[in-house]
N, C-alpha and C positions, 0 to 999 in steps of 0.2 A: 435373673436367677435360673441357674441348668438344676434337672432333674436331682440331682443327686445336694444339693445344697437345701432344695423346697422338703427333700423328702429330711434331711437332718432339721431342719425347721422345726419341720410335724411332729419328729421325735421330743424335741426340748420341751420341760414343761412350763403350759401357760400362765398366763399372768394370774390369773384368778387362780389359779392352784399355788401361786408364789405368794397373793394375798392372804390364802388358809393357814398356809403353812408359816407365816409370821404370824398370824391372828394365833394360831393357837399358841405361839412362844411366847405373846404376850399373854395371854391366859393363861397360861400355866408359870407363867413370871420368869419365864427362863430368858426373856428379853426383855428388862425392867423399865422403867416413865428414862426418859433421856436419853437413852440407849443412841449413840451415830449409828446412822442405817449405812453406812460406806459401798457408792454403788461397784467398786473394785470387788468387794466382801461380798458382798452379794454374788455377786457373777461368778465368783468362784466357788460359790455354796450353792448355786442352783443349774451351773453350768449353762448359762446366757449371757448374749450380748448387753448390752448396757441402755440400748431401746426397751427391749421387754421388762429392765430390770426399773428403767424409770416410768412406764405403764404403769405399772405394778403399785410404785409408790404412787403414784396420782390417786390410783382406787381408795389405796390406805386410807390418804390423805382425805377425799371425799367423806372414807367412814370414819374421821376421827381420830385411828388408830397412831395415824403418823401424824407428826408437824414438817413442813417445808420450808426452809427459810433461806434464803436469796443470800447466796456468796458464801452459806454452810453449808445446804447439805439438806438431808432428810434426819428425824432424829421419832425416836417413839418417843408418842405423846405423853406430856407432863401435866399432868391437872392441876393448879391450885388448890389450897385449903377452901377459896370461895366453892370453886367447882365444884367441890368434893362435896360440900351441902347443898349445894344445887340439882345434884346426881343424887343426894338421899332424898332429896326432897321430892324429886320427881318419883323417886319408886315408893317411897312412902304414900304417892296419891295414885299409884298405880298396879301396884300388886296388890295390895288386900281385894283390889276389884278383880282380878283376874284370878286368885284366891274362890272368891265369890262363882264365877261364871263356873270354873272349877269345879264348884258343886253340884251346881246345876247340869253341866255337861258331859261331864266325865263319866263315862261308860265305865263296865266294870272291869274290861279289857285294858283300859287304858290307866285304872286305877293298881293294876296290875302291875302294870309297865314302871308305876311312879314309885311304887315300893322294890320292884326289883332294880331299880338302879339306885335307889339308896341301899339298898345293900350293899351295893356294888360300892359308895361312897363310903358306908360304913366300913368294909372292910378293906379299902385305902389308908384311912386313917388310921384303923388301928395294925397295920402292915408300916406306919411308920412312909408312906408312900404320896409324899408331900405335892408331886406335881401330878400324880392322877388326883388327889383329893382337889387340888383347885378346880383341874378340869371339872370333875364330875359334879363339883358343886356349883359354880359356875352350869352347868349345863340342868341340872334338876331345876332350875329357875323361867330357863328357855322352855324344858319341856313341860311346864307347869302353862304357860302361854299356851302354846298349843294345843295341851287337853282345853283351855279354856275354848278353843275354837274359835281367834279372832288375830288374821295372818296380820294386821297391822301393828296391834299388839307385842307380836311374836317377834317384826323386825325392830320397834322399840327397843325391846327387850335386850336383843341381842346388841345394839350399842348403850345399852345400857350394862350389859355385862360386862362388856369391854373396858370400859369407862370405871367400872369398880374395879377390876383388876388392876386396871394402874394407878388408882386412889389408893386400894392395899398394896403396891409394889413403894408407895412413897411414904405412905405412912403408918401401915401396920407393923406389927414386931413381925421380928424374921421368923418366929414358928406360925404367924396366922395365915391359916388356908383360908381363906374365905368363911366361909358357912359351917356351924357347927349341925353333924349331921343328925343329931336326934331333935333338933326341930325341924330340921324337912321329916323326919317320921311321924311327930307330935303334928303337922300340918295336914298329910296326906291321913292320918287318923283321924280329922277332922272333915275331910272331902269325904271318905270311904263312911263316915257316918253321915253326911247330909247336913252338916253343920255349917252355914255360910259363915255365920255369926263369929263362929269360933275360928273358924280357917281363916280368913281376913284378920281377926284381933290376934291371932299367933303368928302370923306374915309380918303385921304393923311391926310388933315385939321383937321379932329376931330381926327383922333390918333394922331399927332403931339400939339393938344391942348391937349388931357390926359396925354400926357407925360410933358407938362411943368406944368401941375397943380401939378406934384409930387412934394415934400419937400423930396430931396434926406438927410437929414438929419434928420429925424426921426426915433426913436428907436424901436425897437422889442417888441411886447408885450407876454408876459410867465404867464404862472402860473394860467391854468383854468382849472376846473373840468369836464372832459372826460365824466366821466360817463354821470352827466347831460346834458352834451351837447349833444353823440352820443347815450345816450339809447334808443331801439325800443319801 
């Protein structure tokens, strides 16, 4: 490789920034459960060779995000309806606890932090502003992890996110964003009072309410244009 090839190299973006930058399309549903990852598509949405672009999906793949399957292709990952109670089951025994720590550890900086980005969430929603409200509520869940102060937790969490974003891209109604924002409010009113009690039984309640809003019967949606969706 001559100077001038290594140095266009350095320019292209990397593979972990090709990771994010799918990760968040799938969080914000702009790249639904099924979805063909076409690595033609890709390389011309990211403007890379077809090495970086199947790096990339390996990572995915590692985090769940993607499925690989031999003589198809890369496709984003589809959960079943089991999966899909396997996924509340697991956050039902694991946020009210991190709810819990929440209380205990959350400074009053950081309780700050949790009310200004539900603001932030809130007025998403009511802007009518469907894929910042996924993001933002998808991520008030992540940052709830980390006030609790426990980084294993935190990366749980975050394929735990992931994993419900594509549970709601297969079987929620087309208007549900995820998380309805005045119980992340009704939550962090419970942290900012010291209430473990109450922040853990208001956590159980609203994931146990996003999982019965699913329609375990709704179908996969396929067949959108990569490029436009993912180009820089």
């Amino acid at each position: 490789m001559d100077a001038a090839d290594a140095a266009a190299e350095a320019a292209e973006i990397g593979e972990e920034d090709i990771v994010e930058h799918i990760f968040e399309a799938v969080i914000e549903q702009r790249l639904p459960p099924g979805t063909k990852l076409s690595e033609s598509a890709l390389c011309d949405a990211f403007g890379v060779g077809r090495m970086r672009i199947r790096r990339a999906l390996l990572l995915l793949a590692s985090r769940q995000i993607v499925e690989l399957h031999a003589n198809r292709g890369a496709f984003v990952a589809s959960p079943t309806s089991e999966q899909a109670h396997e996924v509340f089951e697991a956050r039902l025994m694991l946020e009210p606890s991190i709810a819990r720590l929440a209380v205990t550890r959350a400074t009053d900086a950081e309780i700050a932090l949790l009310a200004d980005h539900i603001e932030r969430e809130h007025q998403a929603h009511h802007a009518g502003r469907r894929r910042d409200a996924i993001r933002l509520s998808g991520q008030f869940h992540g940052l709830l992890a980390q006030v609790a102060g426990n980084p294993t937790m935190m990366r749980i969490m975050k394929e735990m996110i992931t994993r419900t974003s594509l549970i709601i891209g297969i079987f929620g109604a087309q208007d549900m964003t995820d998380c309805r924002d005045h119980d992340h409010s009704r939550i962090v009113d419970r942290i900012r009072a010291r209430d473990a009690d109450g922040a853990a039984r208001l956590m159980q309640d609203h994931l146990q309410q996003i999982k019965t809003d699913l329609d375990l019967s709704n179908k996969v949606t396929t067949g959108l244009d990569l490029v436009s969706i993912l180009k820089r």
